[in-house]
C-alpha positions in Angstrom: 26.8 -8.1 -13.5 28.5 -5.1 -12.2 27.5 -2.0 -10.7 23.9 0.0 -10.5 22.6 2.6 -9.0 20.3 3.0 -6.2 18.5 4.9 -3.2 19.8 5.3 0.0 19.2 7.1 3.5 22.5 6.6 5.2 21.7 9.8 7.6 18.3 10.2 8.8 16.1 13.4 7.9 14.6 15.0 5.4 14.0 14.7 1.5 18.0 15.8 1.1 19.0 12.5 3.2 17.6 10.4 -0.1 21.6 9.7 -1.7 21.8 8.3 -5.2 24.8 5.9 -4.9 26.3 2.8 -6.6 25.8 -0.7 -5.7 26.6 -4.4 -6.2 23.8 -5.8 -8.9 22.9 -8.1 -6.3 22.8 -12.0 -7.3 19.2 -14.4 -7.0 19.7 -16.5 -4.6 17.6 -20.2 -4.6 14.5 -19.4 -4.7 14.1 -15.8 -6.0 14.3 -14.1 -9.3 16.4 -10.8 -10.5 14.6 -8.2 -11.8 16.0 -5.1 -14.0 13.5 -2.5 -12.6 11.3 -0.1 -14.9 9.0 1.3 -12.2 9.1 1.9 -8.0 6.5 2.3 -5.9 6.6 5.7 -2.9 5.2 4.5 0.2 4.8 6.4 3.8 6.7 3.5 5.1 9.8 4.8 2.4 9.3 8.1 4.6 9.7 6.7 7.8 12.5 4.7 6.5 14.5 8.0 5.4 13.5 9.7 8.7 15.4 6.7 10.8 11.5 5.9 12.2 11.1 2.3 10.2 14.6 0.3 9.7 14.7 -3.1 7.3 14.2 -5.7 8.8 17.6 -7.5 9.9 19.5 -9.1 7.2 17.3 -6.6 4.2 19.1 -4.4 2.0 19.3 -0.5 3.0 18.0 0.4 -0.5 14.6 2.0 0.0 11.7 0.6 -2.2 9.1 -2.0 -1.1 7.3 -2.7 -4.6 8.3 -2.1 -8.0 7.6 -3.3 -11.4 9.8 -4.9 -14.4 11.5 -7.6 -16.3 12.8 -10.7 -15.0 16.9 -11.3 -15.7 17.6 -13.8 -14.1 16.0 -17.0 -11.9 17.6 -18.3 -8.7 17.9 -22.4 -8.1 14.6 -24.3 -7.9 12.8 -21.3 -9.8 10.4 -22.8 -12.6 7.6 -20.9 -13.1 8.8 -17.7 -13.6 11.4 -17.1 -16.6 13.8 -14.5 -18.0 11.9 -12.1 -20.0 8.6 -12.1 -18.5 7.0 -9.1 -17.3 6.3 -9.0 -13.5 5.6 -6.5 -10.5 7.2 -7.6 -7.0 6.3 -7.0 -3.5 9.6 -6.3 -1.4 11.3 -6.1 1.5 13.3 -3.7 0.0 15.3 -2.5 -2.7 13.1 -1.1 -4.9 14.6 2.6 -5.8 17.1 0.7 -7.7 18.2 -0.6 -11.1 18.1 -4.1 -10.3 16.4 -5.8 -7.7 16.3 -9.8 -6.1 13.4 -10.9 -4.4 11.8 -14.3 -3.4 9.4 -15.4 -6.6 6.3 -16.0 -4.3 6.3 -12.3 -4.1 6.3 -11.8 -7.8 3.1 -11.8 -10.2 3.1 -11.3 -13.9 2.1 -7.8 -14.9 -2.0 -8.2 -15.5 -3.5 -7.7 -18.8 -5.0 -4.3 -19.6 -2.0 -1.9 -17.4 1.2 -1.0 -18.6 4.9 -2.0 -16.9 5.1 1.4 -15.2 1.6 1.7 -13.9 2.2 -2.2 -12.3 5.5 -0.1 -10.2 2.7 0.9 -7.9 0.7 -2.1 -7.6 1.9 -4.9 -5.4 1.9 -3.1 -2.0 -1.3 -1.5 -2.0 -3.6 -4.2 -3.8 -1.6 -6.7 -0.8 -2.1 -4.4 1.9 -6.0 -4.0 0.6 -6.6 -7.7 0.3 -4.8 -8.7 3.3 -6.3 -6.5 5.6 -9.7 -5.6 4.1 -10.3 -8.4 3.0 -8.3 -11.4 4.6 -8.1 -9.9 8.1 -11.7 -7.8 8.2 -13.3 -10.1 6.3 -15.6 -7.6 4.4 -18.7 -9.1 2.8 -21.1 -7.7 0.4 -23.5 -5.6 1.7 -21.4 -4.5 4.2 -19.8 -0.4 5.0 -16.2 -0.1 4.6 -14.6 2.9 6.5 -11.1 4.2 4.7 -9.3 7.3 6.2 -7.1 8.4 3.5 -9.2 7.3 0.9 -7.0 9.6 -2.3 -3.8 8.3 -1.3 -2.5 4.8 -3.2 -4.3 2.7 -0.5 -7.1 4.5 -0.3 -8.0 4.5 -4.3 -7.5 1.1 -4.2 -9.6 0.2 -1.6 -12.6 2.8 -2.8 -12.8 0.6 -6.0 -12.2 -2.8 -4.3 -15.0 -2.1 -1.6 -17.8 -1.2 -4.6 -16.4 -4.3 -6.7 -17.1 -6.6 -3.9 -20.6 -5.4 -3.3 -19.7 -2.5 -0.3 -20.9 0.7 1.0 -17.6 2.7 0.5 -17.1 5.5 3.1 -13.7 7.5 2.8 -12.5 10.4 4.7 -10.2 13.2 2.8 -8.4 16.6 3.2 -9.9 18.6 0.2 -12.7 19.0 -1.5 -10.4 17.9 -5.3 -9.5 14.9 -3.6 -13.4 14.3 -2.0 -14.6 14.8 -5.9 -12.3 12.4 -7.1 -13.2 9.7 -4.8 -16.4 10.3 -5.4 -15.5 9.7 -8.9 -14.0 6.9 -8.3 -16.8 5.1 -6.7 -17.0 6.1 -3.0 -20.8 6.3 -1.8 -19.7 9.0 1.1 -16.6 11.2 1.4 -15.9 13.3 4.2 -13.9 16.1 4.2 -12.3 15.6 8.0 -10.6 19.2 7.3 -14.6 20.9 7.7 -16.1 17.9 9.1 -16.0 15.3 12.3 -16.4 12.0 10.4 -18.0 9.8 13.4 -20.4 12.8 13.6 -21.4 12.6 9.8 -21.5 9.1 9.7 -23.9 9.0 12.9 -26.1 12.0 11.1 -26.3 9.6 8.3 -27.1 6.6 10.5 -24.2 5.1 9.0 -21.8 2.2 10.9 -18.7 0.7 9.2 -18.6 -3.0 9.2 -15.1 -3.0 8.3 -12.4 0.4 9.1 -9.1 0.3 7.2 -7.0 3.1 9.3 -3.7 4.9 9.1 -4.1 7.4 11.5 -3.7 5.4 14.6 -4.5 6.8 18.2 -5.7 10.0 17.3 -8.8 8.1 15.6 -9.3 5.5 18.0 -12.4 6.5 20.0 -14.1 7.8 16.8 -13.2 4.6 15.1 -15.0 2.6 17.7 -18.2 4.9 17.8 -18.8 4.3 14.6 -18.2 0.4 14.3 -21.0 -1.4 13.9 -21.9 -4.8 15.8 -19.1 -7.1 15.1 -17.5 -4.5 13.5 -13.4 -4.8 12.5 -11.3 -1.9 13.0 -8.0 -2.8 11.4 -4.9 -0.2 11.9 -2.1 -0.2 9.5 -0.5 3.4 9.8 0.0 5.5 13.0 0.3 9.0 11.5 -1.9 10.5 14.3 0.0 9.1 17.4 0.8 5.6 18.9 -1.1 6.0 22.1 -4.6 6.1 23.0 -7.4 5.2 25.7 -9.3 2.7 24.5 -12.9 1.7 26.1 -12.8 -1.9 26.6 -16.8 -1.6 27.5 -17.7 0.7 24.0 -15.9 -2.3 22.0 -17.3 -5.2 24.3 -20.7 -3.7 23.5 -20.2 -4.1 20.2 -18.6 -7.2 20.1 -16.1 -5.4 17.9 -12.5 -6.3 17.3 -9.4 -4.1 16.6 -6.6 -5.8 14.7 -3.0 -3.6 14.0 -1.0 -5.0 10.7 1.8 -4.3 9.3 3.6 -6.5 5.9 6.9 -5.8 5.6 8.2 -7.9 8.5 5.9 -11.0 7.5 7.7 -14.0 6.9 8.9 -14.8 3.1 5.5 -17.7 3.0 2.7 -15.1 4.7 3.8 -12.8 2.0 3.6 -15.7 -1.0 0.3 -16.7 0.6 -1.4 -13.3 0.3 0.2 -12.4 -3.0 -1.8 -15.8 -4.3 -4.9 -14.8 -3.3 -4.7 -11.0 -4.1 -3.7 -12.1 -7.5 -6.2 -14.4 -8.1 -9.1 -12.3 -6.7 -7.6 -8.6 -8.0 -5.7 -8.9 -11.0 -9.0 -10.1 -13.4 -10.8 -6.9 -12.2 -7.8 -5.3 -13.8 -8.2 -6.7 -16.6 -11.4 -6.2 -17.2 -10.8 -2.3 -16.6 -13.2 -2.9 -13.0 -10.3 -1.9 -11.2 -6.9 0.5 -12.1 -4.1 1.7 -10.8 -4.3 5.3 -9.9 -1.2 7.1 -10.7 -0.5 10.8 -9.3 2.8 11.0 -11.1 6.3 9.5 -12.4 9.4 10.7 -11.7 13.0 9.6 -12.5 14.9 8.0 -10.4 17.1 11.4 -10.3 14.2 13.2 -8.5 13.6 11.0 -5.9 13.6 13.6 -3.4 11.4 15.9 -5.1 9.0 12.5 -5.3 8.8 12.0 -1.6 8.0 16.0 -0.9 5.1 15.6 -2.9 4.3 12.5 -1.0 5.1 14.4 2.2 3.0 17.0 1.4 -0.3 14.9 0.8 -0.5 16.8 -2.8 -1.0 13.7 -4.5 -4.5 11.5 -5.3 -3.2 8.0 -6.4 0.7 6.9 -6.4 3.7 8.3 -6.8 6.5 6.2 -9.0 10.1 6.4 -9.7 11.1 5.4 -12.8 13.9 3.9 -14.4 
């Protein structure tokens, strides 16, 4: 099919490594589909990628991108229940700051009722990493308090409306008091601004524990984290944005009977991936359509701009996601 164009970070560093350059369309092999891209997801894992912190895994494409949104071209051998034409939004591996895109079909769902094709380019990856580690892995129930640091970014609007739709107390930590009003929009019972205040210290003046704590800070939260969980209680660590080493009291968390669990998707194997797009799609994609649960969308940018789409990313300006369009 020719030539398209795409996003690369050849040389790591900053927004100006992002290179807009020409590429194979590449071809589905058995088992995947081909899709012509209208929307891409920004992640902080696209970031980390461009700063030579996160590389593919081995045999992926360089082309950053790990969810996206769009119509199917083309289906590889033993394909049958997805066709040319439909509508879909993918989770990836890779590749999605592109005009075309392959990827295996288990990751792809079509586009739920009551969203449009752009809004789905910022889906997949944070309703997956939601119901996979919220959900799957810390096991939330009703009634319980979920914990979310982060809670205006993409993951943490999702999770906010996830937690309340599932029956939760929804606690959420944020840097501003724009971003603590919209979460509180949003549904979160509690927001904490952690800019003005110590959240394990608010949470314990509220006599508040978190039965479930979905965290991307990492080691700088680790001893606050456990302080707050509650007997039983899951921490589950999917971002290290506040360091990769801590000292962690085995008798504070044997106490508790607590466990902490540290995720990450993109390396999963092709069926883990398949297996928690199923059941994210069957639980998540009917509270979409009955407006229960959206996509929160910060802003769309072409794909010309992609730099000026991860600066705003960088800069924690945004409530919601960020998307590249195409």
């Amino acid at each position: 099919m020719g030539q398209m164009r795409a996003v690369t970070a050849p040389t790591p560093g900053g927004v100006d490594a992002l290179q807009v350059v020409d590429r194979p369309v590449p071809d589905p092999a058995p088992g995947e589909v081909l899709i012509r891209v209208t929307a891409a997801g920004i992640n902080r894992a696209d970031l980390l990628q461009r700063q030579g912190h996160y590389d593919p895994p081995p045999g992926s494409t360089d082309v950053l991108g790990l969810e996206c949104s769009g119509d199917i071209v083309s289906v590889g051998e033993g394909v049958t229940d997805l066709q040319p034409g439909a509508h879909v939004c993918a989770l990836l591996t890779g590749g999605g700051y592109a005009e075309y895109v392959s990827v295996p079909a288990g990751q792809v769902a079509t586009v739920p009722l009551g969203i449009s094709l752009v809004e789905s380019g910022g889906l997949m990856e944070v309703a997956s990493t939601v119901w996979s580690n919220v959900f799957m892995m810390g096991k939330l129930q009703h009634g319980e308090t979920l914990l979310v640091h982060g809670g205006a970014s993409g993951i943490g609007t999702m999770a906010i409306q996830l937690g309340k739709a599932f029956g939760a107390t929804v606690v959420v930590t944020v840097g501003s008091a724009q971003k603590a009003e919209f979460c509180r929009e949003l549904g979160a019972d509690v927001v904490i601004n952690y800019r003005e205040q110590d959240f394990a210290e608010e949470m314990k003046a509220a006599g508040l524990q978190a039965d479930v704590i979905l965290d991307i800070i990492g080691a700088k939260y680790l001893a606050a984290n456990i302080s707050v969980l509650a007997t039983a209680g899951r921490l589950v660590v999917i971002g290290l944005q506040g360091g990769i080493k801590a000292e962690l009291n085995l008798g504070a968390l044997l106490a508790k009977r607590a466990a902490v669990m540290a995720t990450s998707l993109r390396a999963r194997p092709t069926g883990e991936k398949a297996a928690i797009v199923s059941a994210m799609v069957a639980q998540v994609w009917p509270l979409i359509t009955d407006g229960t649960v959206r996509p929160i969308i910060h802003a769309t940018y072409p794909l010309d701009d992609v730099r000026l789409a991860h600066q705003v990313l960088e800069e924690s300006s945004h409530t919601g996601k960020v998307l590249l369009t195409l």
